[in-house]
C-alpha positions in Angstrom: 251.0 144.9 136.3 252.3 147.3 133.5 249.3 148.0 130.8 248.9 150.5 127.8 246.5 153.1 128.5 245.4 156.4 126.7 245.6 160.1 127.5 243.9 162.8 125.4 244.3 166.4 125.4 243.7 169.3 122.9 244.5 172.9 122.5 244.4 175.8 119.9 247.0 177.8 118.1 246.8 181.8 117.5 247.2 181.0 113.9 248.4 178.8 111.4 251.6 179.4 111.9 254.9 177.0 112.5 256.0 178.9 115.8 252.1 179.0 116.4 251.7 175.1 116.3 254.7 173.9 117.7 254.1 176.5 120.9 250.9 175.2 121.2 251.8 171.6 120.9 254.4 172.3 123.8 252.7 173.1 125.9 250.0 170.9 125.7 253.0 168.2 126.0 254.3 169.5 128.9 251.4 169.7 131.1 250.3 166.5 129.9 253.4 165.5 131.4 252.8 167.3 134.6 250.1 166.7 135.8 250.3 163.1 135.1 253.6 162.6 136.8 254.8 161.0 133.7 258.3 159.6 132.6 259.3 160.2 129.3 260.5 156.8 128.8 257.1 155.2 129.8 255.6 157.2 126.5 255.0 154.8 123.7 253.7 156.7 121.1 251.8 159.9 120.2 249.3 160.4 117.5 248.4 163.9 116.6 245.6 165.4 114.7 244.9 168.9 113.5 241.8 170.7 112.1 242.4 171.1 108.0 243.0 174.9 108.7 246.6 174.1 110.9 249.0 172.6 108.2 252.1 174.8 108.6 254.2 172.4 110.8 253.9 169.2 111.6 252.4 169.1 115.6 254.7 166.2 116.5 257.9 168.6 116.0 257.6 169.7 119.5 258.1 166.3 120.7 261.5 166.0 119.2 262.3 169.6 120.3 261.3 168.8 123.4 263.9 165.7 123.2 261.6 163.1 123.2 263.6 160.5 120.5 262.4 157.4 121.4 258.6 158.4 120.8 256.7 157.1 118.0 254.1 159.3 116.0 251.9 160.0 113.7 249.9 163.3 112.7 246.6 163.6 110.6 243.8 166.1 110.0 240.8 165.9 111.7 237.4 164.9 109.9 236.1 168.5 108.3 232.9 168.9 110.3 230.4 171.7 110.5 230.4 174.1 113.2 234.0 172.1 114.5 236.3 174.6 116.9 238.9 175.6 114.3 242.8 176.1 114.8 242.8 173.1 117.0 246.0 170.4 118.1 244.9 166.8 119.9 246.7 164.3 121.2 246.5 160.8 121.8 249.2 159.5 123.8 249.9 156.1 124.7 251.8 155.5 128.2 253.1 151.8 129.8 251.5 152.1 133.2 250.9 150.7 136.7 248.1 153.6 136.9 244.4 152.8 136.2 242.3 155.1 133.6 240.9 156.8 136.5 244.0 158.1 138.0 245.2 159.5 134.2 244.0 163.7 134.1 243.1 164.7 130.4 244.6 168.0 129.7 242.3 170.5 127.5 243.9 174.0 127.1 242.8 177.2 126.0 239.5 177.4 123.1 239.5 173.5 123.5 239.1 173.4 127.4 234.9 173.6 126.0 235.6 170.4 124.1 236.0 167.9 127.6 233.3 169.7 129.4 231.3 169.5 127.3 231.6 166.3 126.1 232.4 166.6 122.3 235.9 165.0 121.9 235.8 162.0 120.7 
């Protein structure tokens, strides 16, 4: 039976930059994609947020540069907390799936891969 499930993921950018962000973005995107196994048209939607300090493109850019037009989404900041890993991109994205949450990998790249190890991304 098809359901909606989840998959997270985060990364940071080198800077606040629009090449910097959409890069980022990408290639969060695209191993999100891999090592799920996913098919683009299974994607639903994708709701992005950023820390307040990353607001010189929007992050769901790469998804239509990637080709991705039938994708709903929706970007944000993240809440400005204390101490919070800066220059950070996350990702909700919802998929139509057969698969259960346990078989879905959460994809956390470069200064975020601290935030799923650690247990602080909500």
């Amino acid at each position: 039976m098809t359901k909606c499930l989840a998959i997270r993921g985060a990364t940071t950018a080198e800077g606040n930059t629009k090449d910097a962000i959409i890069n980022a973005t990408t290639e969060l995107l695209l191993e999100i994609v891999r090592v799920n196994d996913l098919v683009i048209e299974d994607i639903a939607a994708a709701w992005f947020s950023t820390t307040t300090d990353l607001n010189a493109e929007f992050p769901a850019l790469a998804i239509r540069k990637l080709g991705w037009m039938n994708v709903g989404m929706l970007c944000a900041h993240e809440m400005s907390v204390p101490n919070s890993l800066p220059q950070c991109i996350r990702v909700l994205i919802l998929i139509n799936t057969n698969n259960t949450p346990e078989d879905l990998a959460y994809v956390y790249l470069k200064g975020a891969i601290g935030l799923r190890t650690q247990g602080l991304d909500l």
